[in-house]
C-alpha positions in Angstrom: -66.1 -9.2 29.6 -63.6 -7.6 31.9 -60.5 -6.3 32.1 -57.3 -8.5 32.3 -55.7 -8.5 35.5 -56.5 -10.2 38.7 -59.6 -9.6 40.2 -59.2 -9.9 44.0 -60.5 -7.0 45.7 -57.7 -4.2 46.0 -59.5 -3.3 49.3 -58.7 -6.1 51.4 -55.6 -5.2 50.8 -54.9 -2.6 53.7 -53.5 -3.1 56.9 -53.9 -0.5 59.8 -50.3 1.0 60.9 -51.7 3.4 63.6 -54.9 4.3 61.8 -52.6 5.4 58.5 -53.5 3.0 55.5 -50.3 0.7 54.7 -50.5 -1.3 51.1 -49.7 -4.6 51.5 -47.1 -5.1 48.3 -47.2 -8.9 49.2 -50.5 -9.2 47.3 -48.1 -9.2 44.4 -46.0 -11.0 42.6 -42.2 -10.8 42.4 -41.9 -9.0 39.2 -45.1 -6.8 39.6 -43.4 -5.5 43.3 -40.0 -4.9 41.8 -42.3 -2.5 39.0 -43.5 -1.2 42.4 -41.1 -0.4 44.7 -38.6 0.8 41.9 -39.8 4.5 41.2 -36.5 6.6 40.6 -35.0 6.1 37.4 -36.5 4.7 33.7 -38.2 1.6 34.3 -39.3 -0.7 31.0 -42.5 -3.4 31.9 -42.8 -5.3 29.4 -46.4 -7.1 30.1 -47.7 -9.9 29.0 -50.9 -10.5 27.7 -53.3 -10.9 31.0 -50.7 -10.3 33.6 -51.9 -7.6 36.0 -50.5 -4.4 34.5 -53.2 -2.2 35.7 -53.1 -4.0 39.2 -49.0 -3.1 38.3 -50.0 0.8 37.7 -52.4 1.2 40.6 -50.2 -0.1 43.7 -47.5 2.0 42.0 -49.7 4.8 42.0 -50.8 4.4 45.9 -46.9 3.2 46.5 -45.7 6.6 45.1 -48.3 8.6 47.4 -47.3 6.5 50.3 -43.7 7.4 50.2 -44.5 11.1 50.3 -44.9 12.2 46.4 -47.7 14.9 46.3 -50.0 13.7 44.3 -50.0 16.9 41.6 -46.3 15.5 40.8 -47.8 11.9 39.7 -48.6 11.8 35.6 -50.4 8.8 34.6 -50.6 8.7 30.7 -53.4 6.1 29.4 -55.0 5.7 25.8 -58.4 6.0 27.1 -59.5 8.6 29.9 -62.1 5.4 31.4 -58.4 3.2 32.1 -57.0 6.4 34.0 -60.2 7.0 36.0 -60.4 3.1 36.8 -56.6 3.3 37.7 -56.9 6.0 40.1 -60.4 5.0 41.4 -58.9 1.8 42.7 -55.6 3.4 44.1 -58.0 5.3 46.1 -59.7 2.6 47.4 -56.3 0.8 48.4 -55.1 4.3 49.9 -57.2 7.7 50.0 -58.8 10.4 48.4 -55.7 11.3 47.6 -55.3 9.5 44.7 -57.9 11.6 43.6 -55.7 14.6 42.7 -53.2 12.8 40.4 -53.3 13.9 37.1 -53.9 10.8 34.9 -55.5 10.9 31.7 -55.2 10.3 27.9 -52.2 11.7 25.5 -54.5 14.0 24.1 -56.5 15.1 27.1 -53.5 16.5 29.0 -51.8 18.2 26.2 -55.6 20.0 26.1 -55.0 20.8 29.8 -51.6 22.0 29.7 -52.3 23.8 26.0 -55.1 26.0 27.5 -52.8 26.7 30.3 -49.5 27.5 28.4 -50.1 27.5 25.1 -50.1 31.4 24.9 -46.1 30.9 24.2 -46.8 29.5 21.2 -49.3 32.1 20.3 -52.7 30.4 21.0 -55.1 31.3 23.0 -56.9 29.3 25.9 -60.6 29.3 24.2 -59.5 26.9 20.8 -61.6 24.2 19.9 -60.9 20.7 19.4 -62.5 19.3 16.1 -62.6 15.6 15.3 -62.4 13.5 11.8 -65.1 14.7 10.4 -64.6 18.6 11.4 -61.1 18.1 9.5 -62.8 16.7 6.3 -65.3 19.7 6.1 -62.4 22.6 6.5 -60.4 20.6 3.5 -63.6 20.6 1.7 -64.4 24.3 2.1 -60.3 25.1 1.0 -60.5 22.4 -2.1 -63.3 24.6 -3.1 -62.1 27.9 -2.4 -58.1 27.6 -4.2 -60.1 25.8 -7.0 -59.3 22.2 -6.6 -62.6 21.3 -7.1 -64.9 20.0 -9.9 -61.2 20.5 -12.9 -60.2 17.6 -12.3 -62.0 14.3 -11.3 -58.9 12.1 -9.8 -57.8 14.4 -7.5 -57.9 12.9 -3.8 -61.1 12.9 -1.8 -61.3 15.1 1.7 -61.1 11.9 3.6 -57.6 10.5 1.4 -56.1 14.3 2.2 -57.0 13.9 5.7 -55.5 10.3 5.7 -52.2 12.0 4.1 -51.8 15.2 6.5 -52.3 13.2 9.9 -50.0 10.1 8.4 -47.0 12.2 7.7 -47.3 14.4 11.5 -48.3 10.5 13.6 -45.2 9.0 11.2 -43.7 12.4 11.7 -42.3 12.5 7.9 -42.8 15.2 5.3 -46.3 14.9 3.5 -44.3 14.9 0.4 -42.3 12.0 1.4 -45.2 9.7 2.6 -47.1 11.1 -0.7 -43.9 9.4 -2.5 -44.3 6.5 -0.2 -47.8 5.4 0.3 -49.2 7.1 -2.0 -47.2 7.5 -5.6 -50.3 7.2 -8.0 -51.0 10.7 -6.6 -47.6 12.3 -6.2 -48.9 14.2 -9.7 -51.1 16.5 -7.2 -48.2 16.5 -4.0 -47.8 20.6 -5.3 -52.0 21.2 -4.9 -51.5 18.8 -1.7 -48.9 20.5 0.0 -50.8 23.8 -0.6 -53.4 22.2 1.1 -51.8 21.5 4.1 -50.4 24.9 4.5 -54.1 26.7 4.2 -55.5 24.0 6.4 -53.2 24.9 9.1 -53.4 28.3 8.8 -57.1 27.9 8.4 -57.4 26.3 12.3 -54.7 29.2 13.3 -56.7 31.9 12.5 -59.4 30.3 13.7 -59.0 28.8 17.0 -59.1 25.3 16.1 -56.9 22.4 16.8 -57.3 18.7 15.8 -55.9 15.6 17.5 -52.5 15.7 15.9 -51.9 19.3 16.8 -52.7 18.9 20.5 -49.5 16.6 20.4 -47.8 18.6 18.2 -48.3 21.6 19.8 -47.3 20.0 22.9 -44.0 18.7 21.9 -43.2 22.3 20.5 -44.0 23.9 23.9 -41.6 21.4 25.6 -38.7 21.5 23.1 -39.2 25.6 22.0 -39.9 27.4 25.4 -37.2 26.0 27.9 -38.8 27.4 30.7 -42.2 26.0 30.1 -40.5 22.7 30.1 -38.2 23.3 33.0 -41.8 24.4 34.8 -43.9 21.1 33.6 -41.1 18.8 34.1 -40.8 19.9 37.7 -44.3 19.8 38.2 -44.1 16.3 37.2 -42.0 14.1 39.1 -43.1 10.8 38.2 -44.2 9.7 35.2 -46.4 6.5 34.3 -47.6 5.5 30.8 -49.7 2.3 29.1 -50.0 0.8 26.5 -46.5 2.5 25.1 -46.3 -0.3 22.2 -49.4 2.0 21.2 -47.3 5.3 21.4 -46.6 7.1 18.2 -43.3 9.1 17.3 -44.7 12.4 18.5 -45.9 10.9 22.1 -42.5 9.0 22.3 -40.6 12.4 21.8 -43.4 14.1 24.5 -41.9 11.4 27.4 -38.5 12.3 26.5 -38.9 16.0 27.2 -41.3 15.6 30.2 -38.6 13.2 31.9 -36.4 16.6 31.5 -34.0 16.8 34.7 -35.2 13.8 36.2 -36.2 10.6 34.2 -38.5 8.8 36.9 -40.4 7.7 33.8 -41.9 4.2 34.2 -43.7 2.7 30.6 -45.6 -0.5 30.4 -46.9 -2.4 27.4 -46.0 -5.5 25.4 -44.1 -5.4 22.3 -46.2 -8.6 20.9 -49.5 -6.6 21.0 -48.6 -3.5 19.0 -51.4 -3.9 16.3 -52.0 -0.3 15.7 -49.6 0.6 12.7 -52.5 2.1 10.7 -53.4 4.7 13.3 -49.2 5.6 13.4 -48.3 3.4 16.3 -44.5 2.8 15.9 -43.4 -0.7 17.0 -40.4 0.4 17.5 -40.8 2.5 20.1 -40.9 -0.2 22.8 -37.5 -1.6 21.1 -35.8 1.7 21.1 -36.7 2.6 24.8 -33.3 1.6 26.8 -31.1 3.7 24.0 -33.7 6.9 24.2 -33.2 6.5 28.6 -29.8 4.9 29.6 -29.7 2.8 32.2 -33.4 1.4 31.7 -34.2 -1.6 34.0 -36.5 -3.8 32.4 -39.0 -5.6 34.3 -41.2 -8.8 32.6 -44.4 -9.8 33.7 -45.3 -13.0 32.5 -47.5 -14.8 34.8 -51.1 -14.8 33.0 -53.9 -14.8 35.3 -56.6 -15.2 32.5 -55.8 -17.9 30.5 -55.6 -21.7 31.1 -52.1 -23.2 30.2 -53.3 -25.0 26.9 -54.4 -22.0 25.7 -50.6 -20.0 26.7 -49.3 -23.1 25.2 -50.9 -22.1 21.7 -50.2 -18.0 21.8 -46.5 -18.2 23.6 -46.2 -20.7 20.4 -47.3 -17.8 18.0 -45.3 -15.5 19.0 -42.3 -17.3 19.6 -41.7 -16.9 15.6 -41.6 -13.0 15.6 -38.4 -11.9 14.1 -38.3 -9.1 16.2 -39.5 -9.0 20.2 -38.5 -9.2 24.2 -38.4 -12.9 24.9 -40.9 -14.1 27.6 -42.7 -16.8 28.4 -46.6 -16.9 29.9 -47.2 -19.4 32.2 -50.2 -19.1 34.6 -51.4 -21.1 37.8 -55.2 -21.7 36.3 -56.4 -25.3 35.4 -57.9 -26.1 32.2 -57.7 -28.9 30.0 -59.6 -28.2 27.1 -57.4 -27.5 24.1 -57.8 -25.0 21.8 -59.6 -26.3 18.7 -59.0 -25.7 15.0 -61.6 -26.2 12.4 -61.1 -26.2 8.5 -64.4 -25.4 6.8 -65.2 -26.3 3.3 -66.0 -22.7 2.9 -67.3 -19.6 4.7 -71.0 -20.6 5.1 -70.0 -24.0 6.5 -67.5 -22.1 8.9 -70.5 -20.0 10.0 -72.8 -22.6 10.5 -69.9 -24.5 13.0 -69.4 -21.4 15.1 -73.1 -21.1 15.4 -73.3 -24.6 16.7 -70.3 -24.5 18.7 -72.3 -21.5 20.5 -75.3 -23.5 21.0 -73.1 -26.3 23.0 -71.6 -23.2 25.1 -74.2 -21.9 26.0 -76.4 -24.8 26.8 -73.3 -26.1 29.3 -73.8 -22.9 31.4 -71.9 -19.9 29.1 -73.5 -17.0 28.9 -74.0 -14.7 25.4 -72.1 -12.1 27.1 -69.2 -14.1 27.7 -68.9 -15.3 23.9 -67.1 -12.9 21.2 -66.5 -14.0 17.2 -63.0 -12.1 16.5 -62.1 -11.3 13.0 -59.5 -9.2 10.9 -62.2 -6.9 8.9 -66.0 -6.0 9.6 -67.1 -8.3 6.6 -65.4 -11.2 7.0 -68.1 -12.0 9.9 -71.5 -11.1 7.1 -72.2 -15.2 6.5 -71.7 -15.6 10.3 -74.4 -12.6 10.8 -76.9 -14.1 9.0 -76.3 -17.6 10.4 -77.0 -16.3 13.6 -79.8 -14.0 13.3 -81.6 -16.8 11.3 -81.4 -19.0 14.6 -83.0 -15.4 16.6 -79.5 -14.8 18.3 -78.8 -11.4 19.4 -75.4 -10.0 19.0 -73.7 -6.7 19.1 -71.1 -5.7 16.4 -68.4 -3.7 17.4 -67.9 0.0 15.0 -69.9 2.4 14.3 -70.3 6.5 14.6 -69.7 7.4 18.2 -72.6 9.7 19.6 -71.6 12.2 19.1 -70.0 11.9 15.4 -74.1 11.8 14.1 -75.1 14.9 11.9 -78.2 16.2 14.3 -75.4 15.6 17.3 -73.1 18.1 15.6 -75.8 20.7 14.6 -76.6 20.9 18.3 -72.6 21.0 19.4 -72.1 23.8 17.0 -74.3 26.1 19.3 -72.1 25.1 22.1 -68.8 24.9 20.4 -69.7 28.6 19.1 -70.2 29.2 23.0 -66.7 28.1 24.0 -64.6 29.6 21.1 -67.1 32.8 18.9 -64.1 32.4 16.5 -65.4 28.5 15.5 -65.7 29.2 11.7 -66.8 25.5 11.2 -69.4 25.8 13.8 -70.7 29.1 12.7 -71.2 27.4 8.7 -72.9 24.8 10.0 -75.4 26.9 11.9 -76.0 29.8 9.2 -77.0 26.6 6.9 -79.8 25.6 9.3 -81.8 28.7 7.7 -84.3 28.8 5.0 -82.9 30.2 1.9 -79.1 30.4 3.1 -76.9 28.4 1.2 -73.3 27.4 1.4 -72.0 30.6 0.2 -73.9 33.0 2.2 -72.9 30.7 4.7 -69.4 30.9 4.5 -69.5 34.9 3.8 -71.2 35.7 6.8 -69.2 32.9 8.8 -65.9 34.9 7.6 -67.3 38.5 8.6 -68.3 37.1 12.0 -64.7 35.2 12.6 -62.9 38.7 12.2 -65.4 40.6 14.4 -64.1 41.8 18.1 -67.8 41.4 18.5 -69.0 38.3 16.5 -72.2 38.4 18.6 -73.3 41.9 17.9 -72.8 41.3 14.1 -75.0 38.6 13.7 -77.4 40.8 15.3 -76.9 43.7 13.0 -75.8 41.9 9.5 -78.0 43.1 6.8 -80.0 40.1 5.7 -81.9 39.1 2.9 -85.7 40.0 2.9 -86.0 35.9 2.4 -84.0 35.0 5.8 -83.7 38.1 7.4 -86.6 36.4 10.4 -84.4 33.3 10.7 -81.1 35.0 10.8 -82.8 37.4 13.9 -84.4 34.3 15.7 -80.5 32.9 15.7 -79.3 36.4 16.9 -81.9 36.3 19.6 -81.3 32.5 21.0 -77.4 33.6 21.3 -78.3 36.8 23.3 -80.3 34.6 25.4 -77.7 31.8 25.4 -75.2 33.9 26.3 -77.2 35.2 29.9 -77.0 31.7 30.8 -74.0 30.1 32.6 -75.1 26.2 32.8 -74.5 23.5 30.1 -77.9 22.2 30.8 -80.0 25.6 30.7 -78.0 26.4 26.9 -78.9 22.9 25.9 -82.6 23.8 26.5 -82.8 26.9 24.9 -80.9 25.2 21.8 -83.3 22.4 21.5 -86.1 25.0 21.9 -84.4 26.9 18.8 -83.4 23.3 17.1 -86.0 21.4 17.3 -87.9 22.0 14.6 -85.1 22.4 12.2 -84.3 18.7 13.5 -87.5 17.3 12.6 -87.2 19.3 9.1 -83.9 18.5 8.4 -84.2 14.6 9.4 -88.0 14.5 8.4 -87.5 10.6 7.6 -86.5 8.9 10.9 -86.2 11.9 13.6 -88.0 10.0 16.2 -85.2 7.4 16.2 -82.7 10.3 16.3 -84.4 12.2 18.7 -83.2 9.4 21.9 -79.5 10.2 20.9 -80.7 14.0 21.8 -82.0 12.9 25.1 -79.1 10.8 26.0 -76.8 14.0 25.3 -79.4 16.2 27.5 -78.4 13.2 29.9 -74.6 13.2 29.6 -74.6 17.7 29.5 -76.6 18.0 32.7 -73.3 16.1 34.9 -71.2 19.2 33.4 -70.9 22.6 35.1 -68.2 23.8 32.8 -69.1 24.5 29.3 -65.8 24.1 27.9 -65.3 20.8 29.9 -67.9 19.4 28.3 -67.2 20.5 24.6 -63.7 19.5 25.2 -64.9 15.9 26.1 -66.9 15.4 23.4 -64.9 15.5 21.4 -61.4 14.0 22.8 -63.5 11.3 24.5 -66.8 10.6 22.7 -69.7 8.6 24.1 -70.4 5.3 22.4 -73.7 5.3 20.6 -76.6 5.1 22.7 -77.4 1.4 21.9 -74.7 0.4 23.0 -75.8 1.0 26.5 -79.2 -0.4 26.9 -79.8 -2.8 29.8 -81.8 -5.5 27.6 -78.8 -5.8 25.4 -76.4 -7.1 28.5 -76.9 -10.3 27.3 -75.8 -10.3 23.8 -72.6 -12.1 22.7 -69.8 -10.0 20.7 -68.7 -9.9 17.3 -66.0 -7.4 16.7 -62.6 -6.6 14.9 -59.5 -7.9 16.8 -58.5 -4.1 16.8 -61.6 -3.5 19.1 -61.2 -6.7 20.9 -57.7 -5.6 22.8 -57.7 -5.0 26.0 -60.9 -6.8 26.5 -61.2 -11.0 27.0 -63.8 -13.7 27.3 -64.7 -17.2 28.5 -64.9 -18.3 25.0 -63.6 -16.8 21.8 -63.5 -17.7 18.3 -61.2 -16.4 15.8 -62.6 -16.9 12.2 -61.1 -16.5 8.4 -57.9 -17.5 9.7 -57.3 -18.4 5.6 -54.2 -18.2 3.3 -54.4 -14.6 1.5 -57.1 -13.2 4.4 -55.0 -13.7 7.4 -52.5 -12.2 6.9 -53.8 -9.7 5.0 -53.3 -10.8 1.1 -51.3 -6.5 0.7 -49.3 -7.7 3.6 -45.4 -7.6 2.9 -42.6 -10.0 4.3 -41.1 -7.7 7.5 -42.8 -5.2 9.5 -46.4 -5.9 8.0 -46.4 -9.8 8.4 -44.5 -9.4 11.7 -47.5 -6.9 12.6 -50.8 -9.7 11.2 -48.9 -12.2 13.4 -49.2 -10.2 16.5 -53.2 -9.3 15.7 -53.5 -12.8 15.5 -51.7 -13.2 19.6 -53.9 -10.6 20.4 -57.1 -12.4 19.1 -56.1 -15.5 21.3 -54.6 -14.0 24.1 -58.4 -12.8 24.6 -60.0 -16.5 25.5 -59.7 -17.7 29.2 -61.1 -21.3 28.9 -62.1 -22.0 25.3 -60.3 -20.8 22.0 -61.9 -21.8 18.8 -60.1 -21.2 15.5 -61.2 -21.7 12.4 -60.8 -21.2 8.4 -62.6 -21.7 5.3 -60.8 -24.3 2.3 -62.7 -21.9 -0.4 -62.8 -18.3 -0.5 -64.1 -15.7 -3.3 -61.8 -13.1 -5.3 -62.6 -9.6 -5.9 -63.7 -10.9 -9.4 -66.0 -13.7 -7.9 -64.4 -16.3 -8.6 -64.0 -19.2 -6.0 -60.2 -20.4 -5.4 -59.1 -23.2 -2.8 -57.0 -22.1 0.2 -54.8 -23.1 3.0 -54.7 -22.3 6.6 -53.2 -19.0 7.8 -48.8 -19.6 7.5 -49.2 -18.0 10.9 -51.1 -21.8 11.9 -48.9 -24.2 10.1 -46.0 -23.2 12.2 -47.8 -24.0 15.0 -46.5 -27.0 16.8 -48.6 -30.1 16.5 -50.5 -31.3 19.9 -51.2 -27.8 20.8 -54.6 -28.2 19.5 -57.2 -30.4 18.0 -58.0 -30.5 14.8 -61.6 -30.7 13.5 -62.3 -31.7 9.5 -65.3 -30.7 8.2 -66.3 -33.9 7.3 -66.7 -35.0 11.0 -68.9 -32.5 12.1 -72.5 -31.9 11.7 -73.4 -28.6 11.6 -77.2 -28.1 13.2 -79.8 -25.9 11.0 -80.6 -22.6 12.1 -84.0 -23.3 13.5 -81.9 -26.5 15.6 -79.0 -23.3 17.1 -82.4 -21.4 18.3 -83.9 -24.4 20.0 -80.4 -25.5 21.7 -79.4 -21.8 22.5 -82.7 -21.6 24.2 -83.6 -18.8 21.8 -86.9 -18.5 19.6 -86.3 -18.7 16.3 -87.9 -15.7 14.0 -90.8 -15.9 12.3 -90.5 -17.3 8.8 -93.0 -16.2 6.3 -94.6 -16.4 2.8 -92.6 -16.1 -0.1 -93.9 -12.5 -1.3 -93.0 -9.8 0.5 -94.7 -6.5 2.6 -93.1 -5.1 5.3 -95.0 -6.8 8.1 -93.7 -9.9 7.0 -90.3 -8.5 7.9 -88.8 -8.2 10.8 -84.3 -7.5 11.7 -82.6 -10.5 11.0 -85.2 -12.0 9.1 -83.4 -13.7 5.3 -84.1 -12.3 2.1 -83.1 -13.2 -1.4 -82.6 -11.0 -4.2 -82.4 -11.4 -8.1 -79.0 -9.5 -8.8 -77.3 -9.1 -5.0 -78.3 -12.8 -3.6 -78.6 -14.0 0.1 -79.2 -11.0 3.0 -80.2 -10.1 5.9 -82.6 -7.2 6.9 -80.7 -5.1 9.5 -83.2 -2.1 9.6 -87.0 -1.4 8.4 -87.0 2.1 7.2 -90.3 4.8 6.4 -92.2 4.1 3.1 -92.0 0.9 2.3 -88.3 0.8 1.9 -85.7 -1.7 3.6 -81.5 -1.6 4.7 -80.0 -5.4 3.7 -76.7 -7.0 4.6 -76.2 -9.5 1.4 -73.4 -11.8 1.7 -71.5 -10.4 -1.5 -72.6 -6.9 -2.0 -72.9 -5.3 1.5 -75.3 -3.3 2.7 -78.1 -1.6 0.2 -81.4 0.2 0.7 -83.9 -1.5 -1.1 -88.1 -0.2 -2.0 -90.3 -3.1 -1.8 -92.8 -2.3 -4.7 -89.0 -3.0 -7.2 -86.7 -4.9 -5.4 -88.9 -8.3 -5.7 -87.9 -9.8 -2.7 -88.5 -13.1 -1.6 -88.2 -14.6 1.8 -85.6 -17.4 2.7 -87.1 -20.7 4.4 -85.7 -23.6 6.3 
């Protein structure tokens, strides 16, 4: 998988003008050298799916340079800080180093960078600390418990619902009472408690130097609309301004490029109206509509030739989204040849829908396709459990998309916490979760001597001299002792192994059960902290930019084929994709409303096909279950019956023979797991292998845990630990 865009090298693209680099802006197309060449002014580029807007982004980039912009006045705005690094790496390979020294980076990691440089207007100072999902969920925890909203009254909204509530209303940027109201009514009875809530949580990170993801952009929209002269000094800085992905933008980050364009409005965006999928997260369509009225005298630039996709499958998605109510017309047309239609396939129900992707798979692969260049696409993570177990019954390996990041694991936060506590002594968060590492201190002494240390001048020194119980008083002065040492040492790496001397074990108490497996994601960090130099560089990045978990990276899995959200999938395509449970009621979603939610579903589903360059497989089951299991008879998706006829070919269920699992394994050159006897132990069991149950039915074994026990992904239930000596297990045969 790659990303879209064409792939000729961007080096070959220099000529020699008197030993000065010269792009050659004829390696483009029209379109993508108008969004070149026209840098003064707002400029709107719209981009279709697969047509070179990073190539777009990067001669612009080495275009601005080479007409004399200093490269500390280019801003390139991205979603991810691995786009902007790829952007700017190959600018520099079409011009210089140069390129080097533009600021380009995400949303939230600039308004970290200018925050810690200016934020002192606004009363902050540069040492805060950044705290993620979780973080957020623990401080509203600690305040539901401390104003007594705890334990009275059994309806009132979990941590994670509040959380959901106070970032909705800033990303939507609405009153929390109002979305309360809105989204939320069967709980409008606590929207008093709630908004009492918000106010300590804010004044919670205040006092203690902490900021989350929304107030980085809050935070930054206030210092450029409340201090003029800190915006007259950024928006001078920054001359030009790029961003991507601006369907993606919410109301906050649309209001930021107003105000940065202060004085001069060189502001180019790019994105593409028909892949704005992102609602949930507070993506505002509209944003990309509204552009020309928020800038006058916008040009808008189209990109429409597709350089991934052959044209039967442009033929299909330009016919999906030709039906949105709402959009910039534009057709995709591409130069690539390809006669293989997309094909849709109506299953007599989910199993039967699994068991044809699986042998569609087999075919690919055994024509030449690689596992690597395969994905299964789907609305939500359990739509693809049959297909699961279909393939790991044939021994196919495949990586799910989801999952913590690294860095989001409980042993990966207790050893951040030392470090965070490094970076900002006023981290209250950091501080509770380090005092509860000791024997005999519980949450309460916890957070008493977390509070004494937070309003210390010398938070160090107390910890040293607070009057302990006789029961902790050692542990509490081995803590005060790895700090003093800690704070003698001025390299990432050198803290990291005086913490893991301190931590380790604590780790192996704390996760007794399965620390070994634990223990690699420790290494990995150790890994990632030893390319740092900066403490606060470090602890900044992981937490704005998190590292996937660490089996995501191993070299044996490069050949594993894909099964992932369509969320996940964007940005990302494949030589074959398949888009499954593309049923009446499923897709769209059965909540989804007639307007901006339907209009929404129909653009996941472009984005889901817009991924395939040479084969598109779509399928749906005629029978799904309800959430009372019971079985009901469907349709295809509405979003597929107004779909043109002769833009695919249709597949009945009936004229396809679907091969067993053991058939997949020998086609897809694969050995098929071992099958055993019907009783159970645990060395009859291996991941993947099928299991029945008496109550939960059909699963799969995903993980074999300590003593005896199992994890098990059943069809209907989801995922449950199970102990061999009472679960009577059997195990399913061909």
């Amino acid at each position: 998988m790659v990303k879209s865009g064409p792939m000729q090298s961007d080096i070959s693209n220099i000529q020699s003008n008197h030993g000065l680099p010269v792009i050659d802006l004829d390696e483009l197309n029209p379109a993508q050298h108008e969004a070149v060449i026209r840098t003064e002014g707002p400029v709107l580029v719209i981009a279709g799916a697969g047509s070179g807007k990073t190539r777009t982004l990067v001669y612009r980039v080495a275009h601005l340079l080479e007409k004399g912009v200093a490269p500390e006045n280019i801003l390139l705005l991205t979603f991810t800080r691995k786009s902007a690094q790829e952007m700017l790496w190959r600018a520099g390979r079409l011009l210089n180093d140069s390129c080097s020294r533009v600021v380009g980076g995400t949303f939230h990691g600039t308004a970290n960078l200018l925050l810690r440089r200016h934020g002192a207007a606004l009363g902050f100072g540069s040492s805060f600390t950044i705290i993620d999902r979780s973080d957020a969920e623990g401080i509203i925890n600690l305040l539901k418990s401390s104003l007594g909203l705890t334990g009275r009254d059994q309806q009132f909204p979990s941590k994670r619902i509040i959380i959901n509530m106070i970032s909705g209303a800033v990303n939507k940027s609405i009153a929390l009472e109002d979305l309360v109201f809105a989204q939320y009514v069967h709980l409008s009875e606590h929207t008093d408690d709630l908004l009492r809530l918000q106010k300590h949580y804010q004044e919670f990170k205040f006092t203690h130097g902490l900021m989350d993801y929304d107030d980085l952009l809050v935070n930054w929209k206030r210092l450029l609309a409340e201090v003029p002269e800190t915006r007259q000094a950024i928006a001078s800085r920054f001359t030009h301004i790029m961003v991507d992905e601006y369907q993606d933008t919410n109301l906050v980050q649309a209001e930021i490029v107003r105000l940065l364009a202060y004085g001069h409005d060189n502001v180019m965006v790019v994105g593409d109206d028909s892949q704005s999928i992102y609602s949930f997260r507070g993506a505002d369509f509209y944003n990309i509509m509204r552009f020309p009225k928020s800038f006058p005298d916008t040009h808008i630039i189209k990109l429409e030739e597709n350089y991934r996709s052959t044209e039967p499958i442009l033929a299909l998605t330009n016919d999906i989204i030709c039906h949105a109510t709402e959009k910039y017309s534009k057709t995709l047309f591409t130069r690539l040849e390809g006669t293989a239609r997309p094909v849709l396939f109506a299953a007599d129900d989910e199993r039967q829908e699994a068991r044809f992707v699986a042998g569609k798979i087999s075919e690919l692969v055994a024509s030449g396709v690689r596992f690597q260049d395969i994905a299964v696409l789907f609305r939500s993570g359990f739509h693809s459990y049959k297909l699961e177990l279909e393939l790991a019954s044939g021994g196919v390996d495949f990586e799910k998309r989801g999952g913590l990041k690294l860095t989001e694991a409980a042993h990966m936060k207790d050893v951040l916490s030392f470090l965070r506590i490094l970076a900002n002594p006023r981290d209250n968060l950091s501080w509770n979760r380090v005092l509860l590492h000791l024997d005999k201190v519980g949450p309460k002494t916890a957070q008493k001597i977390a509070a004494q240390i937070g309003q210390s001048p010398e938070p160090f020194q107390l910890l040293a001299e607070y009057p302990a119980g006789k029961t902790w008083e050692e542990g509490l002065r081995r803590l005060a002792r790895l700090f003093d040492d800690l704070l003698q040492e001025t390299r990432p790496a050198a803290m990291y192994e005086l913490i893991m001397i301190y931590y380790q074990p604590i780790f192996e108490r704390l996760y007794h059960d399965d620390y070994p497996k634990r223990q690699k994601d420790l290494e990995q960090l150790q890994g990632i902290i030893s390319e740092y130099a900066d403490l606060q560089a470090f602890v900044d990045d992981t937490t704005l930019d998190p590292p996937d978990s660490a089996t995501s990276h191993r070299e044996e899995d490069a050949d594993r084929m894909i099964l992932s959200t369509i969320h996940s999938a964007k940005g990302l395509e494949w030589e074959a994709v398949f888009v499954i449970g593309l049923a009446e009621g499923r897709f769209p979603h059965a909540k989804a409303e007639l307007g901006e939610q339907w209009e929404e579903e129909r653009r996941l589903l472009y984005v889901a096909a817009t991924r395939a360059r040479k084969y598109l497989y779509l399928s749906y089951p005629k029978e799904l279950m309800t959430p009372d299991r019971q079985f009901r008879r469907v349709g295809m998706s509405p979003f597929l019956s107004e779909l043109k006829g002769g833009l695919f070919e249709r597949i009945e269920a009936e004229r396809q023979s679907p091969p067993s699992p053991g058939a997949f394994a020998r086609e897809a050159g694969v050995a098929p797991l071992r099958k055993s006897r019907d009783k159970v132990s645990m060395s009859d069991l291996v991941k993947g292998t099928q299991v029945s149950h008496p109550f939960f039915g059909i699963g799969m074994v995903v993980n074999l845990g300590s003593v005896r026990t199992v994890d098990v992904l059943f069809e209907r239930h989801g995922l449950k630990t199970l102990h061999l000596d009472y679960a009577k297990l059997t195990i399913v045969t061909d």
